[in-house]
C-alpha positions as CSV (number, residue, x, y, z in Angstrom):
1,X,157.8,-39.8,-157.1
2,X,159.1,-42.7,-159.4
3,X,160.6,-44.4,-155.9
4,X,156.6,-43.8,-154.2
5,X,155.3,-45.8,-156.6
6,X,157.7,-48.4,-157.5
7,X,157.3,-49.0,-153.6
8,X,153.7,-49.2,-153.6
9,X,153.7,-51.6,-156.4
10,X,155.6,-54.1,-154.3
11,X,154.0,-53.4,-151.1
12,X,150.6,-54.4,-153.2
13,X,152.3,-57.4,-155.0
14,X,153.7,-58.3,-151.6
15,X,150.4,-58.1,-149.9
16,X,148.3,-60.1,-152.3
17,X,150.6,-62.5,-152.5
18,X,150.3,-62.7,-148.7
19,X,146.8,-63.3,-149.3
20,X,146.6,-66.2,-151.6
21,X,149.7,-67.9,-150.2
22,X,147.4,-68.3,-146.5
23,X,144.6,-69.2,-148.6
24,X,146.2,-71.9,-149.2
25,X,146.3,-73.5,-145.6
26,X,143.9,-71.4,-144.1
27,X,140.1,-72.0,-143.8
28,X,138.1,-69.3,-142.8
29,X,134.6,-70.2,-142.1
30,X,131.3,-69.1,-140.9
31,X,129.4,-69.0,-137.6
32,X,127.6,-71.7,-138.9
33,X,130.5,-73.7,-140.5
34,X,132.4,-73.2,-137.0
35,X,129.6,-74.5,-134.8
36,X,129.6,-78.1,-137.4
37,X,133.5,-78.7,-136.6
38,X,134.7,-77.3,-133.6
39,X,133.5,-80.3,-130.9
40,X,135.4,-82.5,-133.0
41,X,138.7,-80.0,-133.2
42,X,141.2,-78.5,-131.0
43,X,139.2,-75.3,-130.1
44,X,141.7,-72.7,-129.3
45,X,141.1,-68.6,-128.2
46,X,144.3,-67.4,-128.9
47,X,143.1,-63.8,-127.0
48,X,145.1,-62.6,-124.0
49,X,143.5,-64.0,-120.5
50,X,142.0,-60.9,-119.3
51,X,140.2,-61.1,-122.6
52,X,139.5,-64.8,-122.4
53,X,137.9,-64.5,-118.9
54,X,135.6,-61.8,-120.1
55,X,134.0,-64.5,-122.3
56,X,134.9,-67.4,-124.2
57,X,132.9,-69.7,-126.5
58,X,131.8,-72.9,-124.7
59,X,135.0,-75.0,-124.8
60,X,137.7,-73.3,-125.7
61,X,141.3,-73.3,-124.3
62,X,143.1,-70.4,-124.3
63,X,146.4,-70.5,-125.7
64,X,147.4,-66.5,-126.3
65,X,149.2,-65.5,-130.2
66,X,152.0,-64.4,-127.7
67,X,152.3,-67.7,-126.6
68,X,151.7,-69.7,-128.9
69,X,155.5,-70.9,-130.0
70,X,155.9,-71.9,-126.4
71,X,152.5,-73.8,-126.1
72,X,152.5,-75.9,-129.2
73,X,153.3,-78.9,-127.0
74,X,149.3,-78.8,-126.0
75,X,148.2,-79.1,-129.8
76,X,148.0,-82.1,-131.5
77,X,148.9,-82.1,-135.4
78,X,146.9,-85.1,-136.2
79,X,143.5,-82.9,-135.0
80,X,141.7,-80.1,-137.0
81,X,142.4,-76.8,-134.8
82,X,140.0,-74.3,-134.9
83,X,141.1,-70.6,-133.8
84,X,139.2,-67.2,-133.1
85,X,140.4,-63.9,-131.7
86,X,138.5,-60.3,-130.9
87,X,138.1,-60.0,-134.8
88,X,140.4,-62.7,-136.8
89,X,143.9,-60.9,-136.9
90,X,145.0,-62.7,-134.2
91,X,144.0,-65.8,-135.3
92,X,145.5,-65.7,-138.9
93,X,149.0,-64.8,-136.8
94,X,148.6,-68.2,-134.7
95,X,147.7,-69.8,-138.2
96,X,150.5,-68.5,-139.7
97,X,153.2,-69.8,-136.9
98,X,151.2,-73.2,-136.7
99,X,151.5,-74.1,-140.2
100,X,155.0,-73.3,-140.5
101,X,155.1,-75.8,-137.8
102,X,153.5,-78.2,-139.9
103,X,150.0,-78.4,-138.5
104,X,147.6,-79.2,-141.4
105,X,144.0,-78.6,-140.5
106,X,143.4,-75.0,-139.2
107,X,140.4,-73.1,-139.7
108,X,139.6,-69.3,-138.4
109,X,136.5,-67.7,-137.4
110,X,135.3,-65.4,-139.6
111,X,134.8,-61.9,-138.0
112,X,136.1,-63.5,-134.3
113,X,134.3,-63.4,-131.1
114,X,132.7,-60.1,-131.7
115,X,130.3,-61.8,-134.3
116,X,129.7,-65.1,-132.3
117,X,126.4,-65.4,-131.2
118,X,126.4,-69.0,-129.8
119,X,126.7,-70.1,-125.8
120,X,129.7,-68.2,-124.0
121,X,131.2,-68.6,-120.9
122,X,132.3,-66.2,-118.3
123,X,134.5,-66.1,-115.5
């Protein structure tokens, strides 16, 4: 019993410290926050094709999280990049692996694609 909750103590220290540390590089914004930036930014749907062609916001490139490493060569580090998946887990991954890769600027959709409500496109 002592070992259960010596574990979940770290595993909740671990977490939260998780959480503040991406805070620190990470800008998760609004719909409406979003929509002000992204023309100007690298705006990149890091969903998996099948997903991408199903709808995308007006714009975006689609560069998949399982990708991503390999793809870095089409993102510039000197431009804000602005990322969205199905619901923002996705995204925070590719935020994750592009700022250890020393990109500086990277915002996140808050709540993803599923909450977008501006122009789409569809293949």
């Amino acid at each position: 019993m002592e070992f259960l909750v010596i574990l979940i103590v770290v595993l909740a220290a671990f977490l939260i410290f998780r959480f503040f540390r991406q805070r620190m590089y990470l800008k998760t914004l609004t719909e409406d926050q979003f929509r002000e930036g992204y023309r100007k930014a690298q705006l990149i749907d890091v969903r998996e094709p099948q997903e991408f062609k199903r709808g995308h916001i007006l714009g975006a490139r689609n560069i998949p999280v399982t990708q991503m490493r390999q793809r870095l060569v089409e993102m510039r580090k000197d431009k804000p990049v602005y990322l969205y998946c199905q619901g923002g887990s996705r995204a925070a991954r590719a935020a994750q692996l592009l700022h250890k890769k020393g990109y500086k600027d990277i915002s996140v959709l808050k709540g993803g694609f599923k909450k977008w409500t501006g122009k789409i496109k569809q293949s």
